[in-house]
C-alpha positions as CSV (number, residue, x, y, z in Angstrom):
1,X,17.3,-9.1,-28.3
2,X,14.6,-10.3,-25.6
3,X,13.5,-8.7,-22.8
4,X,14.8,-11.4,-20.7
5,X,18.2,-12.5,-20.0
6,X,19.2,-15.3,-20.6
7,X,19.9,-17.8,-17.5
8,X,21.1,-21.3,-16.3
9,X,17.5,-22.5,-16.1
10,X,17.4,-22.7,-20.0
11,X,18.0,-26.7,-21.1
12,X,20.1,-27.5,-24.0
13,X,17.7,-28.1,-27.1
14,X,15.8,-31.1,-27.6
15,X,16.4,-32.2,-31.1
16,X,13.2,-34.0,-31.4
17,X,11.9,-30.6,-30.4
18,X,12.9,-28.3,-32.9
19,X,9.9,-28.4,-35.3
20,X,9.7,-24.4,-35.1
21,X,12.9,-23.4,-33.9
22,X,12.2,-19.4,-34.5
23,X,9.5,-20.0,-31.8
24,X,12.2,-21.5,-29.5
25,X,12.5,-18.3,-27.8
26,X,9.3,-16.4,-27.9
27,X,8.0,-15.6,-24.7
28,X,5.3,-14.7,-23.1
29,X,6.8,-11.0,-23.0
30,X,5.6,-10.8,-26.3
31,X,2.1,-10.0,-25.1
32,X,3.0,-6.4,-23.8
33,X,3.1,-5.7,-27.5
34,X,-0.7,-6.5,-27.8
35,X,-1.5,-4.5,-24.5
36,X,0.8,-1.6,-25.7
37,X,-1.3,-1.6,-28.9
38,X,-4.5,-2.0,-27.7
39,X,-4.1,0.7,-24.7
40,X,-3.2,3.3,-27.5
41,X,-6.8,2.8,-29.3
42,X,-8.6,2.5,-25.7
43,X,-7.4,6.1,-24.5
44,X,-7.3,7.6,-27.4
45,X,-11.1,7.2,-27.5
46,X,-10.8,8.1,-23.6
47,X,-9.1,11.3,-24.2
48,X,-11.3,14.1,-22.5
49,X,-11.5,16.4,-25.5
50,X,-12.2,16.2,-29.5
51,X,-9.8,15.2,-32.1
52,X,-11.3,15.1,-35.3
53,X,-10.1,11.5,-37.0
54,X,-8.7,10.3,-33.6
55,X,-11.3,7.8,-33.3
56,X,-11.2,6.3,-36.8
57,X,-7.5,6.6,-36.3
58,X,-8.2,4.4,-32.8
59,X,-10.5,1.9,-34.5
60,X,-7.7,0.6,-36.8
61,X,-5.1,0.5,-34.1
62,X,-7.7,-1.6,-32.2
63,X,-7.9,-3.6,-35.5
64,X,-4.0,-4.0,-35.0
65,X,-4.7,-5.0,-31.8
66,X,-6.8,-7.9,-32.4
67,X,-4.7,-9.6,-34.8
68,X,-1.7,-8.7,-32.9
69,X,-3.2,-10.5,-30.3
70,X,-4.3,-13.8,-32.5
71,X,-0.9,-13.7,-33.8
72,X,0.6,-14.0,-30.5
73,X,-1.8,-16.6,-28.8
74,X,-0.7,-18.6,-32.4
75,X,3.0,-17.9,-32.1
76,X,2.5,-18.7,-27.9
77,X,0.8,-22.0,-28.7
78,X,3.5,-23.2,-30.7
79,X,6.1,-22.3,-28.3
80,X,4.8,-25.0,-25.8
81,X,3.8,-27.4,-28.5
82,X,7.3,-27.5,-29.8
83,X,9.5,-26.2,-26.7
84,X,8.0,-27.6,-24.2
85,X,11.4,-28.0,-22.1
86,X,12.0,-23.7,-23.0
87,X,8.8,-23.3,-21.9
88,X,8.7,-25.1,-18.5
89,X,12.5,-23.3,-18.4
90,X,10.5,-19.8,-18.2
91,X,8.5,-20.8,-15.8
92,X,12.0,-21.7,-13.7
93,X,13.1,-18.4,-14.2
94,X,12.2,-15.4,-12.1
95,X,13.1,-12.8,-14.3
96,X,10.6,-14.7,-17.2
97,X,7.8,-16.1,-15.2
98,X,6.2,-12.6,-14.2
99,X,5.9,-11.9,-17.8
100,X,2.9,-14.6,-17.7
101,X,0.8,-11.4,-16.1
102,X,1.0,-10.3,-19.6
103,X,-1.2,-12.8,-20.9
104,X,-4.4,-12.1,-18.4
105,X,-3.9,-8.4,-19.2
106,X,-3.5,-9.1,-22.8
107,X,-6.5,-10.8,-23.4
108,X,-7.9,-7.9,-21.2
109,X,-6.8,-4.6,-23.3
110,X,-8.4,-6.5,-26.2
111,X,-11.7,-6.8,-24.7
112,X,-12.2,-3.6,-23.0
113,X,-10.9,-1.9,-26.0
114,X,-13.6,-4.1,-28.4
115,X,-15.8,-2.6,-26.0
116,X,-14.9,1.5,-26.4
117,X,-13.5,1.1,-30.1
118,X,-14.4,-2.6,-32.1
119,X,-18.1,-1.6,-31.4
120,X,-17.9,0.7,-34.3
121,X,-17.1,-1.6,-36.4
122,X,-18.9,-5.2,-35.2
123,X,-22.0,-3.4,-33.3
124,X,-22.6,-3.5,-29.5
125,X,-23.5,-7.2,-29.0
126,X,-21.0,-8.9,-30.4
127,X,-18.6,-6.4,-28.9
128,X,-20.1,-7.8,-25.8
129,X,-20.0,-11.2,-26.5
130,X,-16.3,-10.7,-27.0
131,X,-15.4,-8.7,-24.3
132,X,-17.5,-11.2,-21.8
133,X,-15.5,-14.3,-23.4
134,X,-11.9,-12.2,-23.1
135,X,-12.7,-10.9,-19.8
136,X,-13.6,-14.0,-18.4
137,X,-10.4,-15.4,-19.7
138,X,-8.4,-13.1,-18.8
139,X,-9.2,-11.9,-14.9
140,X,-8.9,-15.7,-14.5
141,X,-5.7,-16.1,-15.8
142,X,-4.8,-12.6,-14.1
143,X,-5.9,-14.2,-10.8
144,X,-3.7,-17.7,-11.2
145,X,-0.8,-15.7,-12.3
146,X,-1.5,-13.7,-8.6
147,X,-1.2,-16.6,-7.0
148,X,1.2,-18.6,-8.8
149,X,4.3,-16.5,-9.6
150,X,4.6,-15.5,-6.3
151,X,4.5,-19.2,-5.2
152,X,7.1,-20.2,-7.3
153,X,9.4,-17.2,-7.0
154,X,8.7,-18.4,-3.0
155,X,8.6,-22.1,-2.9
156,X,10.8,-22.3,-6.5
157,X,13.0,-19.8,-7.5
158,X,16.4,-18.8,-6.1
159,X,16.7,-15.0,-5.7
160,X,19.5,-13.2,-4.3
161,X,18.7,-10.3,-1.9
162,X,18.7,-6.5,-3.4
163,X,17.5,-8.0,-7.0
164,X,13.9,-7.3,-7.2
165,X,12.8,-5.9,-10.7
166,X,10.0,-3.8,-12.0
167,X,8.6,-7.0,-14.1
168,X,7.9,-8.7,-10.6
169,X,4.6,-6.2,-10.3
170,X,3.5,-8.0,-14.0
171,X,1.5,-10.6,-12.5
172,X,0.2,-8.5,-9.1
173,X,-1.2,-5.3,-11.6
174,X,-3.0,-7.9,-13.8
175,X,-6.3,-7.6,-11.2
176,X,-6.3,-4.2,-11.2
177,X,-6.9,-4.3,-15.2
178,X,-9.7,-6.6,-14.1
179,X,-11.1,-4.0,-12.0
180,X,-10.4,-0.9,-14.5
181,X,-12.1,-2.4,-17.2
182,X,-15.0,-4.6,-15.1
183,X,-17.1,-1.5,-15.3
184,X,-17.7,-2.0,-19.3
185,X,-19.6,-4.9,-18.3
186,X,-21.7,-4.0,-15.5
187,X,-24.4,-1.8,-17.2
188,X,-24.7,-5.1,-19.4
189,X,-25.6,-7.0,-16.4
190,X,-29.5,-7.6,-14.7
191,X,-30.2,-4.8,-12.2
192,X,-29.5,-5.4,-8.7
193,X,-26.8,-8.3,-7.3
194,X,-25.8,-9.4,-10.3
195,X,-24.8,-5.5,-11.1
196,X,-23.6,-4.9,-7.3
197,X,-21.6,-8.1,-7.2
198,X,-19.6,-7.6,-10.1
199,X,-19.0,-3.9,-8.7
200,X,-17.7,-5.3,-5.7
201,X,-15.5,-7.8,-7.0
202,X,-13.8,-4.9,-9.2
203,X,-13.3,-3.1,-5.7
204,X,-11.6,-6.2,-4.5
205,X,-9.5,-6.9,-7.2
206,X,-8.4,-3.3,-7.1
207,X,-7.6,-3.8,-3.3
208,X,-5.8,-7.4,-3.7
209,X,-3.6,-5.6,-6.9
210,X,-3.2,-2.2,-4.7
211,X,-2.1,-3.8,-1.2
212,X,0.0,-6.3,-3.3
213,X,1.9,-3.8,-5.2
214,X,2.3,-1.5,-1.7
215,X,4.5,-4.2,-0.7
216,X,6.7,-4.6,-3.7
217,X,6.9,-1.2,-4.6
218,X,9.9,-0.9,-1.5
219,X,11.5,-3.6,-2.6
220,X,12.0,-2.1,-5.9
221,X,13.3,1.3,-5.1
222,X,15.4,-0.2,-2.3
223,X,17.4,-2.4,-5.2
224,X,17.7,0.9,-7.3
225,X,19.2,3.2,-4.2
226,X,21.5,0.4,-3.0
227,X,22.4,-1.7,-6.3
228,X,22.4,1.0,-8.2
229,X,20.5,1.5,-11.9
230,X,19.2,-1.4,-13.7
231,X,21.5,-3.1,-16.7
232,X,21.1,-0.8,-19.8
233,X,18.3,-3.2,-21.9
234,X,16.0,-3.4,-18.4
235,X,16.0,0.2,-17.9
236,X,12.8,0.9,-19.5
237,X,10.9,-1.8,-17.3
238,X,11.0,1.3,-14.6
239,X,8.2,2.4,-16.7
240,X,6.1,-1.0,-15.5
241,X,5.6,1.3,-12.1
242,X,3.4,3.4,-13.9
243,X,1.1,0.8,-14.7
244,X,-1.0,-0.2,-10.8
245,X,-0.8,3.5,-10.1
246,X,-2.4,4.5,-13.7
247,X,-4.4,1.5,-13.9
248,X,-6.1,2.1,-10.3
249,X,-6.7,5.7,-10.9
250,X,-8.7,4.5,-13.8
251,X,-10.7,1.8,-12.3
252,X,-11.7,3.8,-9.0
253,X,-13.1,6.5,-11.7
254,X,-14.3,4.2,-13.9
255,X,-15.9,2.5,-11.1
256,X,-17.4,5.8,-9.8
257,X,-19.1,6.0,-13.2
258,X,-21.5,2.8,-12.7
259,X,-22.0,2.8,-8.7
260,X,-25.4,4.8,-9.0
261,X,-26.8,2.1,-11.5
262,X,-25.1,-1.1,-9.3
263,X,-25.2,0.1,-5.4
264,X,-27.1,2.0,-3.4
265,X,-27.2,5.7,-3.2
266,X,-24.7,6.6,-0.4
267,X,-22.2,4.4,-1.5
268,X,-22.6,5.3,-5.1
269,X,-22.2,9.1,-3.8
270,X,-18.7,7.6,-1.6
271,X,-17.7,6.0,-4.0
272,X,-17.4,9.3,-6.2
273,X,-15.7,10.8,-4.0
274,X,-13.4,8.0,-3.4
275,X,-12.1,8.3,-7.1
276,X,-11.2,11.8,-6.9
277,X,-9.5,11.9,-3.4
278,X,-7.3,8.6,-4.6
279,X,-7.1,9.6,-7.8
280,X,-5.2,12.5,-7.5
281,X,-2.9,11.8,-5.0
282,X,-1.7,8.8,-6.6
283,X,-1.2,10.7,-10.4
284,X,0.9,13.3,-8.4
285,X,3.0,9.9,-7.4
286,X,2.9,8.9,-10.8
287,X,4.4,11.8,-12.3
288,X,6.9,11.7,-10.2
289,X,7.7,8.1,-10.7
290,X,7.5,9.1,-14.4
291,X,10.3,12.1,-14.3
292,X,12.5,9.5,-12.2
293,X,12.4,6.5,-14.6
294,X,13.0,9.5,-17.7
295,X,15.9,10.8,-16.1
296,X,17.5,7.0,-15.7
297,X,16.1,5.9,-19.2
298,X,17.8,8.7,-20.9
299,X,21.4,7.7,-18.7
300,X,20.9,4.6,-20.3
301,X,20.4,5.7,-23.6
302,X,23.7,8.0,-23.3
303,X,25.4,5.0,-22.3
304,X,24.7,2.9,-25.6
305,X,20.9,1.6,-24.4
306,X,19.7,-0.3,-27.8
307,X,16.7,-1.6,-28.9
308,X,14.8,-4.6,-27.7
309,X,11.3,-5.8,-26.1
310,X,11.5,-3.9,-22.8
311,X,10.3,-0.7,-24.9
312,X,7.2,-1.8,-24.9
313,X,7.1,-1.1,-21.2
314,X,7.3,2.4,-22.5
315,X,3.6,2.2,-23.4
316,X,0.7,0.3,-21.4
317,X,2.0,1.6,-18.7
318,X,1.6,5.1,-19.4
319,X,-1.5,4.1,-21.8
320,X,-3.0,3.3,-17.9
321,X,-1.7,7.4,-16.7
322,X,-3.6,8.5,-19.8
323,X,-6.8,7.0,-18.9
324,X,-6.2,8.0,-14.9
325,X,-5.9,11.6,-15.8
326,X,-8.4,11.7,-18.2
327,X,-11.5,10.0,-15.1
328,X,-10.1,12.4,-12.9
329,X,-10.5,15.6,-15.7
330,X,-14.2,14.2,-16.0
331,X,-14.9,13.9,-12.7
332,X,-13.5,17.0,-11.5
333,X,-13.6,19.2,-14.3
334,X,-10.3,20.5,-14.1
335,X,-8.5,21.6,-17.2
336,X,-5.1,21.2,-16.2
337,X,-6.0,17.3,-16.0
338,X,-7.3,17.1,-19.4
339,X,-4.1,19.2,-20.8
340,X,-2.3,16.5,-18.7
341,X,-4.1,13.3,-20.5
342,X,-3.2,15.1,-23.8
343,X,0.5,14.9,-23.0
344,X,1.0,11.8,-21.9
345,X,-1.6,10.2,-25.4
346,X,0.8,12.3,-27.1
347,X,4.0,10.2,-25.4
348,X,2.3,7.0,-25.5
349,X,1.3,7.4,-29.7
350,X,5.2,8.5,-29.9
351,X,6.6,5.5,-27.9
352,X,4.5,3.0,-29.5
353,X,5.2,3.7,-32.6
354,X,8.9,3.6,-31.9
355,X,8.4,0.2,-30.5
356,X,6.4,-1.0,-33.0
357,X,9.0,-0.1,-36.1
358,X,11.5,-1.3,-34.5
359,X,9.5,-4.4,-33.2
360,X,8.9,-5.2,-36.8
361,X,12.3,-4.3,-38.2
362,X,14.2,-6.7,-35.6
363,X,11.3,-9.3,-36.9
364,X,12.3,-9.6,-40.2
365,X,15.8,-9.4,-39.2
366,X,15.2,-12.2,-37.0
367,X,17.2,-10.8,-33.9
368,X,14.4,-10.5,-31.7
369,X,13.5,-14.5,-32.1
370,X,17.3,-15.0,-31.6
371,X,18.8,-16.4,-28.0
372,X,18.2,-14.0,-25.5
373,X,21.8,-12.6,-24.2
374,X,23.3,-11.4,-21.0
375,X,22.3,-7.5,-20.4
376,X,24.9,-5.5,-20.5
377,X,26.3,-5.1,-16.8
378,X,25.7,-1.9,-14.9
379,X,27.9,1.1,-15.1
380,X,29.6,2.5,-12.3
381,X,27.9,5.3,-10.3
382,X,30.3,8.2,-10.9
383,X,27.7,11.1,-11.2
C-alpha cells in the first residue's frame, strides 16, 4: 500500500502509456527510503561515543544508501517517462506533492553521508566531488520545492479547512538539511567570503525552514485536537515533526563547529553559544513531540495499523534527533545527552530495519507498486 491515498486527481490510464505499468504508481515518497537509509549510516558515525564495528557496519549501510538512491532516481525517471499523466496527477494532489521535498533531501543524505562515511571507502576528494555535485542538486531542488508546493497547494490545490498533515512540512524542512549538512563543505572552501558566505547562507536556510515550519506546526496540532487522530496508515507521518526540530538542532551545532574557521571571532564565539541555548530547548520539544506521536502510533497499531510506506517516516526523522543530541553532548559535554543519542540510534537501527524488510517483502509481492487505496477512516474518540 502507498503512503498516499488515492484521490480524484488520478486520470484513467493512458494505454499508449503503459510501457512500465509497475512504475505507474511509484512516487516520489519512495525517496524517504534512501534518506531513512542514509541517515542511519550518517549518525551512526555521529554517535558521541565508541562502538567497535559500528563504523564498518555504517559504511555498508551508506553503500545501501547509494544504490538505493540510483535505484530510485531510475525507477523515478521512468515514472514520468511512461506516466506522465500519473505524474502531473501528483503534482495535483496535496497530499502527494509535498512528498517532492523528499527528493532535495534525498539527494542531500547521500552526500553528506559520502562525506562522514563513503570517504572510507572512495578517499576524501572524490567524496567531495560527490557531495559538492549532490549538494548542489539537492538545496536547489529543496529550495523550488519551498517555493513551489506551497504555491500550488495556494494558487492550485483545494483543501478543506482542519486537514493539514504532517507531510505538508516535507518540502519546508528540505533547507534546513541544506543548512545541517552545509558545514561538510565549508572547510573545503577558500578562506574568507567564499567560507563566510556559504556559512551564512546555511544560517538563512535554517531561518527560512525554522520560521516556515513555526507556522505550520499550529496548523497541524490544531487538525489532531479538533479532527481527531490521523487515519490508521498516516499515523506514523506524526513522526515527520521530528525532523525541522532534529534537523535544526544539528545544523546550528554543526554550524557552531566551523564558525571560527569562516567568521570572525565574536560571532564565531555567539554562534557557539547559539547552538547550545537553541539546541536544547528545542530537543526537550522534541521528546515530547516524540512520546506524543508513540502514544498515537501504538493506538493505531491496536486498532489493526498495517504495513506500508509511511514507516519510513519512523526513521529520518528521528535519524535528525540522533544527530541533534549527539552536537549538543559535544558541545556541552553532558552525558545524559550522549546516553540520549544512544537511545534514539538504537530506535532508528530498529525502525529501519523493520521498514526495510518489510519494504522489500511488499516489493516482491508487488503490493507496494499496486494502486494506492483509501486509508482506513478514523475511529471514533471513545477513550
Amino acid at each position: 500500500m502507498a503512503i498516499f491515498p488515492q484521490t480524484s486527481h488520478s486520470p484513467a490510464p493512458d494505454p499508449a502509456a503503459e510501457r512500465l505499468p509497475s512504475l505507474r504508481y511509484l512516487g516520489p515518497n519512495w525517496y524517504a527510503a534512501v534518506m531513512g537509509t542514509s541517515i542511519v549510516a550518517s549518525a551512526g558515525v555521529a554517535l558521541p561515543v565508541h562502538i567497535a564495528g559500528l563504523r564498518t557496519a555504517c559504511t555498508v549501510v551508506w553503500g545501501l544508501a547509494v544504490i538505493a538512491l540510483a535505484v530510485v532516481l531510475v525507477a523515478r525517471t521512468g515514472h514520468w517517462a511512461a506516466h506522465r499523466d500519473q505524474a502531473r496527477s501528483h503534482l495535483l494532489d496535496p497530499a502527494v506533492a509535498p512528498f517532492y521535498g523528499c527528493l532535495a533531501m534525498a539527494l542531500l543524505a547521500v552526500g553528506g553521508s559520502t562525506m562522514v562515511v563513503g570517504q572510507d571507502v572512495i578517499g576524501h576528494d572524490a567524496a567531495v566531488a560527490v557531495d559538492v555535485v549532490l549538494y548542489t542538486a539537492g538545496t536547489l531542488t529543496g529550495l523550488a520545492a519551498a517555493v513551489a508546493v506551497p504555491y500550488l497547494m495556494v494558487a492550485r490545490h483545494r483543501i478543506e479547512p482542519g486537514t493539514a498533515s504532517p507531510v505538508w512540512l516535507l518540502p519546508l524542512v528540505a533547507p534546513m538539511v541544506s543548512a545541517a549538512l552545509g558545514p561538510l563543505l565549508v572547510p573545503e572552501l577558500p578562506a574568507g567570503q567564499w567560507r563566510e558566505a556559504m556559512l551564512l547562507a546555511c544560517y538563512a536556510m535554517f531561518g527560512l525552514s525554522l520560521l516556515a515550519t513555526l507556522v505550520m506546526l499550529p496548523l497541524i496540532f490544531a487538525r489532531l485536537v479538533h479532527q481527531g487522530p490521523l487515519p490508521l496508515m498516516l499515523t506514523p507521518t506524526l513522526f515527520l515533526v521530528l525532523g525541522p526540530l532534529g534537523q535544526s538542532t544539528t545544523a546550528v551545532n554543526q554550524l557552531a563547529d566551523v564558525a571560527p574557521g569562516a567568521i570572525g571571532a565574536p560571532y564565531a564565539e555567539g554562534l557557539k553559544v547559539f547552538g547550545v541555548l537553541y539546541g536544547v530547548p528545542v530537543m526537550g520539544f522534541a521528546l515530547l513531540w516524540l512520546a506524543l506521536a508513540v502514544a498515537l502510533v501504538v493506538r493505531a497499531a491496536r486498532n489493526g495499523m498495517t504495513f506500508g510506506m509511511t514507516w519510513w517516516g519512523f526513521t529520518f526523522p528521528v535519524g535528525t534527533c540522533v544527530t541533534g543530541a549527539a552536537g549538543l553532548a559535544r558541545h556541552t559535554g553532558l552525558t545524559a545527552l550522549t546516553w540520549l543519542a544512544v537511545a534514539l540510534y538504537v530506535l532508528l537501527v530498529a525502525a529501519w530495519a523493520v521498514a526495510a524488510v518489510r519494504t522489500l517483502r511488499g516489493l516482491f509481492s508487488g503490493a507496494l507498486l499496486a494502486a494506492p487505496q483509501a486509508p482506513a477512516p478514523v475511529t471514533v474518540r471513545t477513550t
